[in-house]
PASEBA-1860 file (N, C-alpha, C; in nm, 3 decimals):
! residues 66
1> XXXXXXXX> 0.769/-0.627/0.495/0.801/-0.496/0.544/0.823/-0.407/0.423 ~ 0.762/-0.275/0.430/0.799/-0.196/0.320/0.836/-0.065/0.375 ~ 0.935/-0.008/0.321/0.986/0.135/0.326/0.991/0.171/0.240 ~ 0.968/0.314/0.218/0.941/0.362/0.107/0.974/0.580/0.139 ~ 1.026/0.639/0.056/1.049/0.786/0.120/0.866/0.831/0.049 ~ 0.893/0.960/0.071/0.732/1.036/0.084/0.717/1.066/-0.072 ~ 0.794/1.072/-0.175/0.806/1.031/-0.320/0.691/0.975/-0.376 ~ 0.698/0.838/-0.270/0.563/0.733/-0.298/0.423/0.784/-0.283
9> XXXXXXXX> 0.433/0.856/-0.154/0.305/0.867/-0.150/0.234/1.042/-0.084 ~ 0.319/1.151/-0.155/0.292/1.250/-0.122/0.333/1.332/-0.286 ~ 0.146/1.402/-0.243/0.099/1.441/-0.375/0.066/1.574/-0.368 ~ 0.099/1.695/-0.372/-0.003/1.826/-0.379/-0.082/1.849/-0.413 ~ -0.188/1.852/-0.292/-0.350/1.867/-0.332/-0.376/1.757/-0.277 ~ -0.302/1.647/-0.238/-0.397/1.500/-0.216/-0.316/1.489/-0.055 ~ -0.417/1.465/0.011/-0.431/1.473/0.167/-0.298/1.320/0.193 ~ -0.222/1.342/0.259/-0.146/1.245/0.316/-0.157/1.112/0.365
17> XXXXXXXX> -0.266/1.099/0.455/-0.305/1.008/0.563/-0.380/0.898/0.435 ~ -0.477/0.962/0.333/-0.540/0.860/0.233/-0.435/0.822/0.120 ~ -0.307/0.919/0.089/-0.237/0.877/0.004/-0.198/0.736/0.077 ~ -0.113/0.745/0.203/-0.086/0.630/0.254/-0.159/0.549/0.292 ~ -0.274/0.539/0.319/-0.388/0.423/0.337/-0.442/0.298/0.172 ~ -0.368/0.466/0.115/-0.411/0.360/-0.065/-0.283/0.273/-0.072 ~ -0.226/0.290/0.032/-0.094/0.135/-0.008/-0.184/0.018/0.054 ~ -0.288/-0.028/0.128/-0.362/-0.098/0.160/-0.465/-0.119/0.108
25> XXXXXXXX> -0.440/-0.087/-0.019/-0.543/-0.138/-0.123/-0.532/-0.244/-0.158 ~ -0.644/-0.352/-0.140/-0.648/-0.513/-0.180/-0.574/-0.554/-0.308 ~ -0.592/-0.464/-0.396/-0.548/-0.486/-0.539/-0.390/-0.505/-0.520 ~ -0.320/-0.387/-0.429/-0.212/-0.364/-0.438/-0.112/-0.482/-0.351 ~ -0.188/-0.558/-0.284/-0.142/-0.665/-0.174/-0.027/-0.778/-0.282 ~ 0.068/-0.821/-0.219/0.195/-0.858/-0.266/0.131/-0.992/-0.302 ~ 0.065/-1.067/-0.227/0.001/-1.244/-0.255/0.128/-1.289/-0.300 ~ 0.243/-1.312/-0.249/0.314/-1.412/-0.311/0.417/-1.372/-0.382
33> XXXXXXXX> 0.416/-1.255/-0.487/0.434/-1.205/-0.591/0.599/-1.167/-0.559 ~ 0.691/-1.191/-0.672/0.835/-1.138/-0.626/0.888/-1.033/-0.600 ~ 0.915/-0.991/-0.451/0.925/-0.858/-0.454/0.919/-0.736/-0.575 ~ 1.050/-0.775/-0.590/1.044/-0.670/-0.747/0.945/-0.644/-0.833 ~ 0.842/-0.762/-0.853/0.700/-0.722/-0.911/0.662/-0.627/-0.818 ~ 0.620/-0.651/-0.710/0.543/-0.590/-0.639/0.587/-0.425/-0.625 ~ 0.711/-0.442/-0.577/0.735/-0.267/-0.569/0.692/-0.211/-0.740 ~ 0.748/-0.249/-0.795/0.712/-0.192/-0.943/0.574/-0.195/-0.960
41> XXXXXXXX> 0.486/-0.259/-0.910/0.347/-0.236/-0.930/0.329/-0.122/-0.842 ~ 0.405/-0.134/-0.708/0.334/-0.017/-0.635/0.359/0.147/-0.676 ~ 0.491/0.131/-0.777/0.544/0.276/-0.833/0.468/0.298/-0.952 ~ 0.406/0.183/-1.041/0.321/0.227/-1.145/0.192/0.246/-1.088 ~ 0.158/0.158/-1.033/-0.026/0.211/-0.970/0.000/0.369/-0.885 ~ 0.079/0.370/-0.785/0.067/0.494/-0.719/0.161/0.624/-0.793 ~ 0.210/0.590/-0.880/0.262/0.714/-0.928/0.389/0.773/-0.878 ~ 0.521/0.768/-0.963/0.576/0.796/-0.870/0.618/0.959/-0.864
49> XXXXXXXX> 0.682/1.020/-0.788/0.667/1.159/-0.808/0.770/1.224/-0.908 ~ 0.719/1.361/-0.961/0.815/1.387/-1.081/0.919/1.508/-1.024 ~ 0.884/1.548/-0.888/0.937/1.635/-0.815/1.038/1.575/-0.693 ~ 0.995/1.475/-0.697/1.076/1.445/-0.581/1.109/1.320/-0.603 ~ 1.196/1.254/-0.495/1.246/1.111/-0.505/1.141/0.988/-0.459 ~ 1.131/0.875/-0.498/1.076/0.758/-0.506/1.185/0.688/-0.477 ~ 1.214/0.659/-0.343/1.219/0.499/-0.308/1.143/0.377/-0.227 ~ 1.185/0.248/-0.273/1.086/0.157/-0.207/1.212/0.075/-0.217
57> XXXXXXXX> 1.149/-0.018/-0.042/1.268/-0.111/0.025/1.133/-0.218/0.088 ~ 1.166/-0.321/-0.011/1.080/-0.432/0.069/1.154/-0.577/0.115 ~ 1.136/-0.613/0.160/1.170/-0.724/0.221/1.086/-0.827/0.311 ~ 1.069/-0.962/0.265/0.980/-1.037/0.378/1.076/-1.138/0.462 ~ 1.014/-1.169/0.597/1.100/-1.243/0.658/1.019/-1.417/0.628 ~ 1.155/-1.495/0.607/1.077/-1.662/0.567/1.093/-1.704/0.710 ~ 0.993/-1.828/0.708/1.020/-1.945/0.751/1.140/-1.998/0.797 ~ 1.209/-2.083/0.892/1.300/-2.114/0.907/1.274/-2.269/0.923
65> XX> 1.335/-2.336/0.870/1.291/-2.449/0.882/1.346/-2.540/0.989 ~ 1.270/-2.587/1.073/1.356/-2.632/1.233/1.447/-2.773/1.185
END
């Protein structure tokens, strides 16, 4: 699960709906990776904003083991 405010992915001049579709970029996919990598990849690849706030809230749910 990721949350994230509009920081992440709202740009002036760059249309909304594709800013947020570029978080579903293959490249950008977590595979495993420890959260904290991952958000930090997603604030350096997407840029984070210099006007406004950047946050990101991820979290995955595990396995429970019966």
């Amino acid at each position: 699960m990721l949350l994230y405010t509009e920081g992440l992915v709202e740009r002036r001049g760059l249309d909304l709906d594709q800013s947020v579709a570029g978080l579903a970029r293959p490249e950008l996919a977590a595979h495993g990776a420890p959260l904290t990598e991952w958000t930090q990849r997603l604030i350096d690849e997407l840029g984070a904003s210099e006007s406004d706030d950047t946050t990101v809230l991820a979290f995955r749910l595990l396995a429970r083991d019966a």
